[in-house]
ROMARNU-833412 format. One record per residue (C-alpha): residue in one letter; x, y, z. Coordinates in steps of 0.5 Angstrom, whole numbers, padded with zeros to 4 digits, always signed. Layout:
<pts>
AXYZ
...
</pts>
This chain:
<pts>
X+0387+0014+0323
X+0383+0019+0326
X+0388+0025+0328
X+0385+0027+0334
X+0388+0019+0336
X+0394+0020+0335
X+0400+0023+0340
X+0407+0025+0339
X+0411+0024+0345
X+0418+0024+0348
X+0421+0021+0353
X+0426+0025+0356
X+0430+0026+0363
X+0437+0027+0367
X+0442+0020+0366
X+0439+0014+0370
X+0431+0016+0372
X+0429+0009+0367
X+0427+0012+0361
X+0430+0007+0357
X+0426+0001+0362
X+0420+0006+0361
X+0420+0006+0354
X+0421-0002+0354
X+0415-0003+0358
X+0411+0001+0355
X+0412-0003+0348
X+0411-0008+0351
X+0404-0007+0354
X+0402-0005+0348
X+0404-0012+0344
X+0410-0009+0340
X+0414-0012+0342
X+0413-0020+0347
X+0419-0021+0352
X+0423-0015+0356
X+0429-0013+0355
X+0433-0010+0361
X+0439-0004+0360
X+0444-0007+0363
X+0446-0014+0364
X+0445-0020+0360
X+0440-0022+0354
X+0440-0017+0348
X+0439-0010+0351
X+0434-0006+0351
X+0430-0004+0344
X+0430+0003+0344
X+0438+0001+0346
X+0440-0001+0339
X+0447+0001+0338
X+0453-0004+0341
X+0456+0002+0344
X+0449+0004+0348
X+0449-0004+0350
X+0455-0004+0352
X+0455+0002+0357
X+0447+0002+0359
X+0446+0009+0356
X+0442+0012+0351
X+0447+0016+0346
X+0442+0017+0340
X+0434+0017+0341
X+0430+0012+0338
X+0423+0012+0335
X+0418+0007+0334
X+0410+0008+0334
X+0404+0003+0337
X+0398+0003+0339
X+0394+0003+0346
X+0386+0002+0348
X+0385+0004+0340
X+0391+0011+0340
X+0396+0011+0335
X+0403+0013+0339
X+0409+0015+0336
X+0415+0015+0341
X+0422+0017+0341
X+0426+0016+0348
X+0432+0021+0347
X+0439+0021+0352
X+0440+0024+0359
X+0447+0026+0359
X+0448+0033+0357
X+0454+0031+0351
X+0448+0028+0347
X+0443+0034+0348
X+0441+0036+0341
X+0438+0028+0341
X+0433+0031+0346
X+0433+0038+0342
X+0431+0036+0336
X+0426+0031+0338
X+0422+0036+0342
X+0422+0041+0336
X+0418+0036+0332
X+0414+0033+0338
X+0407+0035+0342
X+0408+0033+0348
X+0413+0029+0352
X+0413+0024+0359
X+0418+0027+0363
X+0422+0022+0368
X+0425+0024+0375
X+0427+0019+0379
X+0424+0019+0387
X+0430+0020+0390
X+0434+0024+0387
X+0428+0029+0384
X+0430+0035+0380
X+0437+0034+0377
X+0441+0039+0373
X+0439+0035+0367
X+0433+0035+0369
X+0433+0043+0369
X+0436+0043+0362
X+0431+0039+0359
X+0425+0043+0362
X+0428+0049+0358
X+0428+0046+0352
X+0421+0043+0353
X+0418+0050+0354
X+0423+0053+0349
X+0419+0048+0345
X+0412+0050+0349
X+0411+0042+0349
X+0406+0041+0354
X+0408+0034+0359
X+0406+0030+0364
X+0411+0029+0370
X+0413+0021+0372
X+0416+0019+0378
X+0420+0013+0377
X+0423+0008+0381
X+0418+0009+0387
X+0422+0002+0390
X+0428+0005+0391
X+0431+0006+0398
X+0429+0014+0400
X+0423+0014+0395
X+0420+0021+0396
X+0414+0022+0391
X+0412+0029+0396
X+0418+0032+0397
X+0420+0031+0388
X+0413+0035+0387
X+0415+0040+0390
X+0423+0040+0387
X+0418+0040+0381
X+0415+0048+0383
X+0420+0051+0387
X+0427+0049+0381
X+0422+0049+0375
X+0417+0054+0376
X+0412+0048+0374
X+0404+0048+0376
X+0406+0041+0379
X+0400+0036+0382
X+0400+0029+0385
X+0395+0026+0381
X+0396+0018+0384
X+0397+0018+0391
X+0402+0011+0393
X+0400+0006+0397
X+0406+0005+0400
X+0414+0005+0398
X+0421+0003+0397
X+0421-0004+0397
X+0413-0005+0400
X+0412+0000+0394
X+0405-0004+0392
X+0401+0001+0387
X+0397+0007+0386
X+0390+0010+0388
X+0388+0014+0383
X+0385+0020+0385
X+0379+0022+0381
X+0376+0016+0382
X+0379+0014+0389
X+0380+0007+0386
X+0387+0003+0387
X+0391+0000+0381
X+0395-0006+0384
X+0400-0009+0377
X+0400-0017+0378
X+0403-0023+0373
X+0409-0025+0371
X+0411-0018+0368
X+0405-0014+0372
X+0401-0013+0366
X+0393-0015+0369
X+0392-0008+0372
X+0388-0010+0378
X+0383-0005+0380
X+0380-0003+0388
X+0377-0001+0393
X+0382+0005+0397
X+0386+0002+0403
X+0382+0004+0409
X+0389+0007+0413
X+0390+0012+0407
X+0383+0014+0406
X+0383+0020+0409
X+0390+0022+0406
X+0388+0021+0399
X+0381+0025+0400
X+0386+0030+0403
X+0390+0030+0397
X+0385+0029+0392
X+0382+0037+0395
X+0388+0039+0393
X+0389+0037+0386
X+0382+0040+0385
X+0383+0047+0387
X+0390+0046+0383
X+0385+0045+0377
X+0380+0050+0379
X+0385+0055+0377
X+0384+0054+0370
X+0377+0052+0371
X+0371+0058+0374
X+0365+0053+0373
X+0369+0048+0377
X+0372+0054+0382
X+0365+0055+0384
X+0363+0047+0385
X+0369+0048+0390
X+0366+0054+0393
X+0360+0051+0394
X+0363+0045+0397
X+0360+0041+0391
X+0361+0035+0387
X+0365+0035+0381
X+0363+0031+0375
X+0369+0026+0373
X+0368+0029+0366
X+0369+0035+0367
X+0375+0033+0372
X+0378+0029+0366
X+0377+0035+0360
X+0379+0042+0365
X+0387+0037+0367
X+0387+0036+0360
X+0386+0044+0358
X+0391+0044+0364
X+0396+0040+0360
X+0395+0045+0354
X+0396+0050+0358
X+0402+0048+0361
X+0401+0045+0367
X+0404+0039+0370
X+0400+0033+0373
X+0404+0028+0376
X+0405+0020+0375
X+0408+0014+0380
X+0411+0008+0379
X+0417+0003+0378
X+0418+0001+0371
X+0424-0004+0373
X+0418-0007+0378
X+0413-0008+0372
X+0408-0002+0376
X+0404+0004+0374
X+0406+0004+0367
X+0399+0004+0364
X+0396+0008+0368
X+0401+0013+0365
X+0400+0011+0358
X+0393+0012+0359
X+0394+0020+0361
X+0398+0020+0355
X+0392+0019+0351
X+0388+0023+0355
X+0391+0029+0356
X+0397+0030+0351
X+0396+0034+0345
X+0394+0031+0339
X+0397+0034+0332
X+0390+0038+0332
X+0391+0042+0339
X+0398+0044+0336
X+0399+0050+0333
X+0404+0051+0328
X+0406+0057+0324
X+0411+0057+0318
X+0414+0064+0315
X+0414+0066+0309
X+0421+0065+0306
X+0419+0072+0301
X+0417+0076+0307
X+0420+0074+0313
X+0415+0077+0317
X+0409+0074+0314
X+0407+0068+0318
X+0403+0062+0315
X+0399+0058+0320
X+0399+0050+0318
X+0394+0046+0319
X+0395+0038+0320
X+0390+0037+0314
X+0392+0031+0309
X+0389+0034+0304
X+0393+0041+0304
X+0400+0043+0301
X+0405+0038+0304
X+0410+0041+0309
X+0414+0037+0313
X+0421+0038+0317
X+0427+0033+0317
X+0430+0032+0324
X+0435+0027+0325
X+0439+0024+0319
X+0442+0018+0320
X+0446+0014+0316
X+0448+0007+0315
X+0451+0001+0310
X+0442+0003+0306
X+0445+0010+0306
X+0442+0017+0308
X+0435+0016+0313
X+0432+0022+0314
X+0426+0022+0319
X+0421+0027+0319
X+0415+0030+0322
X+0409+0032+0317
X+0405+0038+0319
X+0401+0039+0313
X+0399+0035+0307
X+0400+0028+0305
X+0407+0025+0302
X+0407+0019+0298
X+0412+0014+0296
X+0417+0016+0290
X+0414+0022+0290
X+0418+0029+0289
X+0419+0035+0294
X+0422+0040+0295
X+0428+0042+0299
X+0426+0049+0301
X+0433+0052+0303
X+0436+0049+0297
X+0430+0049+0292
X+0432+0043+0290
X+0427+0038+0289
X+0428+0031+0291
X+0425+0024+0291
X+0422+0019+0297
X+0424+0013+0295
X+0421+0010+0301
X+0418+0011+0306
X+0419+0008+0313
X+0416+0006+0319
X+0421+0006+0324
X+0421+0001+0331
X+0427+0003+0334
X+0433+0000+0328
X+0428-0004+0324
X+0424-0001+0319
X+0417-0003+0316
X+0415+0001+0310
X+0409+0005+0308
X+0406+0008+0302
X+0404+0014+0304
X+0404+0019+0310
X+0399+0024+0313
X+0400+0030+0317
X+0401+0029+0324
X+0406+0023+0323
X+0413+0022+0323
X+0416+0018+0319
X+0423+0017+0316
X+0423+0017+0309
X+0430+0014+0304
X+0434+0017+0298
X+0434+0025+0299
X+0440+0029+0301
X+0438+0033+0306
X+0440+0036+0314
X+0438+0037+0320
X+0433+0042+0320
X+0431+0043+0313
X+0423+0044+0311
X+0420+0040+0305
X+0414+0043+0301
X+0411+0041+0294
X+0413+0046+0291
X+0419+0052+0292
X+0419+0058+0296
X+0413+0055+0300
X+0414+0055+0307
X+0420+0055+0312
X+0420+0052+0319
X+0423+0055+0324
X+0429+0051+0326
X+0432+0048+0332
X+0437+0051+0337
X+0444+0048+0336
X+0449+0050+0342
X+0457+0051+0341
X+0461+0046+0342
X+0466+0048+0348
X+0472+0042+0348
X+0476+0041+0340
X+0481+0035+0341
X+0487+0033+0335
X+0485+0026+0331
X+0489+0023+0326
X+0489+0016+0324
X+0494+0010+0326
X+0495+0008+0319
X+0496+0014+0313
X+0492+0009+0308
X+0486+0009+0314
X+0486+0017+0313
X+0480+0016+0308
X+0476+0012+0312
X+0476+0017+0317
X+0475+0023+0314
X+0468+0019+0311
X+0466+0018+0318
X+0467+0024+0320
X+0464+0027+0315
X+0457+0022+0316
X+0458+0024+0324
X+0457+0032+0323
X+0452+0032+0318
X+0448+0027+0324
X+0450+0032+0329
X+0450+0038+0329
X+0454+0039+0335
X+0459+0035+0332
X+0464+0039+0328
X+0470+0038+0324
X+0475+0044+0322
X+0483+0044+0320
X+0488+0047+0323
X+0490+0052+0318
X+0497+0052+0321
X+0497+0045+0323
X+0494+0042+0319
X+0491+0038+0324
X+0484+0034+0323
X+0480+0038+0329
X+0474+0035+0333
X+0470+0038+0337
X+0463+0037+0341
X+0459+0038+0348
X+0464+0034+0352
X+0468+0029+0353
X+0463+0023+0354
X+0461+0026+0347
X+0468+0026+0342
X+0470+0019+0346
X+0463+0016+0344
X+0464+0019+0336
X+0471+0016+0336
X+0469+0009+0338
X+0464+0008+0334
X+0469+0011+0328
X+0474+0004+0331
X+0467+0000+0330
X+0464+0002+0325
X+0470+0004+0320
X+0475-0001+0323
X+0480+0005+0323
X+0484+0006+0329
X+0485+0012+0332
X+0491+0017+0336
X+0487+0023+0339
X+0491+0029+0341
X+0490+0033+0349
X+0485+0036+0348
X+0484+0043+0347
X+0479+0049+0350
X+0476+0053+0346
X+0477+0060+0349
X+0476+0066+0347
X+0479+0074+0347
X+0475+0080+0350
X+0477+0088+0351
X+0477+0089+0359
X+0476+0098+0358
X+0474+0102+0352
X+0480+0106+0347
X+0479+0111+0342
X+0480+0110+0335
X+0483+0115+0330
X+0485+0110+0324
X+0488+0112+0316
X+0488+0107+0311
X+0493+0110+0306
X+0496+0108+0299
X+0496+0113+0294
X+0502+0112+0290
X+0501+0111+0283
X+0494+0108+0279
X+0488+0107+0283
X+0489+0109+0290
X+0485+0107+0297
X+0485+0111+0302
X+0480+0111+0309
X+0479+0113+0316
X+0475+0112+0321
X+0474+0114+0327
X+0471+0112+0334
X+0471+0108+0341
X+0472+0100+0341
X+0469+0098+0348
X+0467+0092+0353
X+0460+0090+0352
X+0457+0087+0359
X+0454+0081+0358
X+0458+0076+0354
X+0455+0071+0350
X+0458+0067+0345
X+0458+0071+0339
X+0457+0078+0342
X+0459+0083+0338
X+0456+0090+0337
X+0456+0095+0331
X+0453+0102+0332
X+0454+0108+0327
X+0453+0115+0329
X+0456+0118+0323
X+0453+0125+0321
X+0453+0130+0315
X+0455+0125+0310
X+0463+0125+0313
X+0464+0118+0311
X+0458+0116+0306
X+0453+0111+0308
X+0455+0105+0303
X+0462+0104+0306
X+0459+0103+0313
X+0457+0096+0312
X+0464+0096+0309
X+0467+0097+0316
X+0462+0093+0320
X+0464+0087+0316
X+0470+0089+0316
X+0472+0088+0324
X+0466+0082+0324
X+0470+0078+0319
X+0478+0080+0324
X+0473+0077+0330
X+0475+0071+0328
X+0482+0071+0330
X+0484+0075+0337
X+0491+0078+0337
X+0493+0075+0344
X+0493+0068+0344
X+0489+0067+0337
X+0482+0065+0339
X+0475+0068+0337
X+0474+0075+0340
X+0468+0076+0344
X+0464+0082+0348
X+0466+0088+0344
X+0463+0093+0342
X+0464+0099+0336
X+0462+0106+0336
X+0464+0109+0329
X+0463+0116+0329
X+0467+0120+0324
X+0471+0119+0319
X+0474+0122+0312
X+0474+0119+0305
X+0477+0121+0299
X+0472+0123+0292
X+0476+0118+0288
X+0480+0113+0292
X+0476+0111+0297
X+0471+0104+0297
X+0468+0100+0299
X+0474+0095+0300
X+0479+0101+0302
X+0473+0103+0309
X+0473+0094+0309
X+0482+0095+0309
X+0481+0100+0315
X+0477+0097+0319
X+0481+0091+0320
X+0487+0095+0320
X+0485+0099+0326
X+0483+0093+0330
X+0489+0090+0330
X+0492+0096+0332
X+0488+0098+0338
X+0485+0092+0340
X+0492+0090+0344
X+0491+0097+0347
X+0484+0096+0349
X+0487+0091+0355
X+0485+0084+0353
X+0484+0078+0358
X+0483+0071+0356
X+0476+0067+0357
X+0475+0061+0359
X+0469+0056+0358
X+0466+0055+0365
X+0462+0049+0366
X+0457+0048+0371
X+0458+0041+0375
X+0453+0037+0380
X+0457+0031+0383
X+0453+0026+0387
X+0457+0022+0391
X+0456+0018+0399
X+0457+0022+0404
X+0463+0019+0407
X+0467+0022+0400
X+0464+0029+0401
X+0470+0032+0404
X+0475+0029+0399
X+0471+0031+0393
X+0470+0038+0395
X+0477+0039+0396
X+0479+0036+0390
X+0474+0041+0386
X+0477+0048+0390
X+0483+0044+0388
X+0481+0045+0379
X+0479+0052+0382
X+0472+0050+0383
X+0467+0055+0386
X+0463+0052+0390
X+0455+0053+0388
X+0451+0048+0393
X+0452+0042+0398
X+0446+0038+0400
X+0445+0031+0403
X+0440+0027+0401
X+0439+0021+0405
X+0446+0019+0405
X+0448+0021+0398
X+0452+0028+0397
X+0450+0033+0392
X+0455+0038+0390
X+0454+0044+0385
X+0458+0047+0384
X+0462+0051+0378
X+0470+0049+0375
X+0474+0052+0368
X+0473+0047+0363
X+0481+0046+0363
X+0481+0042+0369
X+0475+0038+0367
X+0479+0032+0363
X+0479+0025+0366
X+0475+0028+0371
X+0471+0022+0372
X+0476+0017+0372
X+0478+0021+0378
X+0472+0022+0381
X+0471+0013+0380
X+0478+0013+0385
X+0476+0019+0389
X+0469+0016+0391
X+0471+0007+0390
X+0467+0007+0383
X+0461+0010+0387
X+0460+0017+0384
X+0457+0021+0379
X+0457+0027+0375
X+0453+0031+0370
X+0456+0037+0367
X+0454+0043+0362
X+0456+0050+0360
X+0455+0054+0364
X+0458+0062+0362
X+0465+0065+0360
X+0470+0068+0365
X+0476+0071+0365
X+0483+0068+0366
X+0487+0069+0372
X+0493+0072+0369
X+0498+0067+0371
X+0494+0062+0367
X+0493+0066+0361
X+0500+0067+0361
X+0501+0059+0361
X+0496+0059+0355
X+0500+0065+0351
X+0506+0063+0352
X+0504+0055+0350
X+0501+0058+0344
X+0507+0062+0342
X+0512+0055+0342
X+0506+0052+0338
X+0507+0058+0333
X+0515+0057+0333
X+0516+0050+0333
X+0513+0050+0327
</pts>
């Protein structure tokens, strides 16, 4: 297969847009698979949908792959999940992707997990086309979504289809560089039927079509002028300057319904014409000797393999790892090398997945993504032919924000946990397992509860181990409030070697607060405390971060400056500087007023109109600060910001607040202090914990 024909998309969008019945369709016009499965209701569930779990509730919980072909380009596919819990899905997926389809449905436009997704594709600078989906739904406003795209995402959005009609009299398309119209007719809308511009929308449409040329005109001179001078533009030079516009991170807009069997393949065919191919990309690695030096990968099968494994799954085969190759070829049985582990590692096979089943190859070149069976390795880990040979940047990974206890019903089930367990943390790195040390409680935690309640059930299913789960528990975190000085002796001089240290300077608050903010600076002169032993101190308050004096939680948004010291010819060291520095904090820590943090989710609840007040009242109630509260055609929008705390079973509450009708979709949003009356709750609990020991 030429690689210039080849495309690696992604499919990702906010919960509900379609992408799932969109990815159905898709297989489905391109012969991959011969009858239609719907997300919800009868018959096996969608392809991409493989797991019970995902048939059950209707949603996407891991993305899936699968490649097909279409008019003669080969498409590697991945839907990835919309709800936020399950975001690494979508992380990892666009790490190793080259463009992506991004679905929005016609009436709720722009949601929050929409905003979510167009960061990490431009974290990734993945280059999309957009697709308006469900162009037959009651309020579908392709027009007013276009300008959600620009005005919350910043985008370089344009129609490039104009509809004929919408709502339930939704017909099709006109196509916009050609002024032709696309009507799907047969049973599943596979005949495409091409004609003439409905006459009541021409001059609609010729407007429209003025308004994408000189959108594209910006990446364009040649065709700048054409538009000056009021001349024709060639339709090639319309299709090469929208796919340099693509490249260059523009996003032209697609329309259709994907349940109603309408717009899809005019989709798949801008897929192929505009979407990178692996040749478009460009790709560096670093130099794991010199981390400064970049090394540039091209997609040639016959150069040095290099590839990354993105997604582990293990199942009853044991451990699939599915990689994106950037350079060179690998074959099966061949041996590579694990470049964190430098360890080599043989492919005992290697796959081609649709969705849960697998088709084997011999080999695999640049460019394709593959899945390959028999090594041992994590998410993000590079391969090459040989050690120290390359490394790819890795993926960004979030911190969880909720922990709960989990412990099996029966004692003689607590092996069979703790293999799941260990399965599930090494598939998802959101997902951690830890022991309370003075507990002794297995500990879970991941990006909410939807997250840990789906781990859980799958470990009653997969591992038949029933399961008691403990309240859960929010991670918060400690920090100073006002600077204090610090004039610190580590003193023992009795006999044999002694250690003697001191440090003096200021622990301060930093003002930004970020997970795992903490800040050393050394302004020691004249050699008062030699240069070796400052490591020794910065190591020492990092490692004492873990554990705050107040309630036991990480300490976050300090800052140390070290500004003078003494030390002793013969018993200072290292460890006796390392001693002193987390001395020093334990005791000026506590001076340094230090308040409780607690995560503060961002939430965005739709629900109708009629529960507006009741829904409002409620998220003031978990002291909730009101962000936003839109109407969108009888449907209430709230934005809004409420602690984590008061989050647990919020959605059965919202069910019986709104008759089962509302919906809602959270992330996290910052870290802010507690009220003192609830930081005292939380102390005084943590205390009884200790006590009831």
């Amino acid at each position: 297969m030429k690689l210039e024909k080849v495309r690696n998309i992604g499919i990702s969008a906010h919960i509900d847009s379609g992408k799932t019945t969109l990815s159905e369709r898709i297989l489905f016009y391109a012969g991959r698979i011969h009858k239609i499965e719907d997300v919800r209701g009868g018959g096996d569930g969608a392809t991409m949908d493989h797991m019970e779990l995902e048939k059950e509730r209707g949603i996407t919980i891991t993305s899936a792959a699968t490649s097909l072909e279409w008019k003669g380009y080969k498409v590697n596919l991945i839907d990835t999940p919309g709800h936020v819990d399950f975001t690494v899905e979508v992380e990892r997926s666009l790490r190793v992707l080259d463009g992506a389809v991004l679905v929005l449905c016609s009436v709720g436009g722009v949601q929050s997990q929409s905003i979510t997704v167009d960061r990490q594709m431009k974290r990734y600078q993945v280059p999309r086309v957009a697709f308006i989906n469900k162009m037959d739904r009651t309020g579908a406003n392709p027009f007013r979504v276009v300008e959600q795209l620009r005005d919350k995402l910043g985008a370089e959005a344009f129609l490039m289809q104009y509809p004929i009609g919408a709502e339930d009299k939704f017909e099709g398309v006109v196509d916009l560089i050609e002024m032709k119209s696309y009507r799907f007719s047969g049973d599943e809308g596979q005949n495409v039927d091409v004609g003439e511009v409905p006459a009541d929308l021409l001059e609609k449409c010729q407007a429209q079509r003025i308004h994408m040329l000189e959108q594209l005109s910006m990446y364009n001179d040649e065709m700048m002028e054409l538009l000056l001078s009021e001349e024709e533009v060639p339709l090639e030079m319309i299709y090469k300057v929208t796919r340099d516009a693509v490249l260059g991170g523009a996003t032209p807009v697609y329309m259709g319904s994907a349940f109603k069997n309408k717009g899809v393949q005019p989709l798949l065919d801008a897929v192929n014409r505009y979407l990178p191919s692996p040749l478009d990309r460009e790709i560096r690695g670093v130099d794991p000797k010199d981390e400064t030096k970049k090394i540039e990968l091209k997609p040639d099968p016959d150069a040095p393999f290099v590839g990354m494994a993105f997604k582990i799954v293990d199942d009853e085969f044991g451990q699939l790892t599915f990689m994106r190759i950037y350079q060179g070829t690998i074959e099966k049985a061949g041996t590579y090398v694990n470049q964190r582990t430098g360890r080599k590692e043989r492919f005992s096979q290697i796959v081609r997945m649709h969705s849960d089943k697998r088709e084997k190859v011999d080999s695999a070149c640049a460019g394709d993504i593959v899945a390959v069976t028999g090594i041992d390795s994590a998410s993000g880990d590079t391969y090459g032919i040989e050690r120290d040979q390359c490394t790819l940047e890795s993926m960004f990974v979030p911190d969880p924000v909720i922990k709960i206890a989990v412990m099996p019903k029966n004692r003689s089930d607590g092996d069979k946990m703790s293999k799941a367990l260990q399965r599930f943390r090494k598939e998802d790195p959101t997902f951690r397992v830890m022991t309370d040390e003075e507990t002794n409680e297995i500990l879970i935690s991941g990006m909410g509860e939807l997250h840990l309640e789906v781990y859980i059930e799958r470990i009653r299913r997969e591992y038949d181990v029933e399961i008691e789960v403990g309240a859960p528990k929010v991670s918060y975190r400690e920090s100073p409030t006002r600077a204090i000085e610090f004039n610190y002796k580590h003193k023992k001089q009795t006999g044999g070697s002694g250690q003697y240290a001191h440090i003096v300077g200021k622990l301060s608050p930093l003002d930004s607060i970020s997970e795992d903010s903490f800040e050393f600076e050394d302004h020691v002169v004249g050699g008062r405390i030699p240069k070796q032993y400052i490591p020794a101190i910065e190591k020492g308050f990092r490692d004492i971060l873990g554990k705050g004096p107040l309630a036991e939680y990480p300490v976050v948004g300090t800052k140390i400056d070290l500004d003078d010291g003494s030390f002793h010819e013969v018993d200072s060291s290292e460890k006796a500087f390392y001693t002193a520095a987390q001395g020093c904090f334990r005791e000026y820590f506590k001076q340094a007023a230090p308040k409780l943090l607690e995560p503060i989710m961002k939430i965005e609840i739709e629900c109708p109109e009629d529960f507006q007040g009741t829904v409002v009242g409620d998220v003031i109630r978990r002291r909730g600060i009101m962000n936003s509260n839109d109407i969108v055609d009888g449907n209430s929008v709230i934005i809004a910001e409420i602690p984590l705390a008061e989050t647990f079973g919020y959605s059965t509450d919202l069910r019986s607040m709104t008759q089962g009708q509302g919906t809602f979709t959270m992330e996290l949003a910052t870290y802010r202090e507690t009220p003192s009356n609830v930081q005292d709750e939380i102390i005084e609990m943590k205390r009884r914990e200790k006590e009831g020991k």
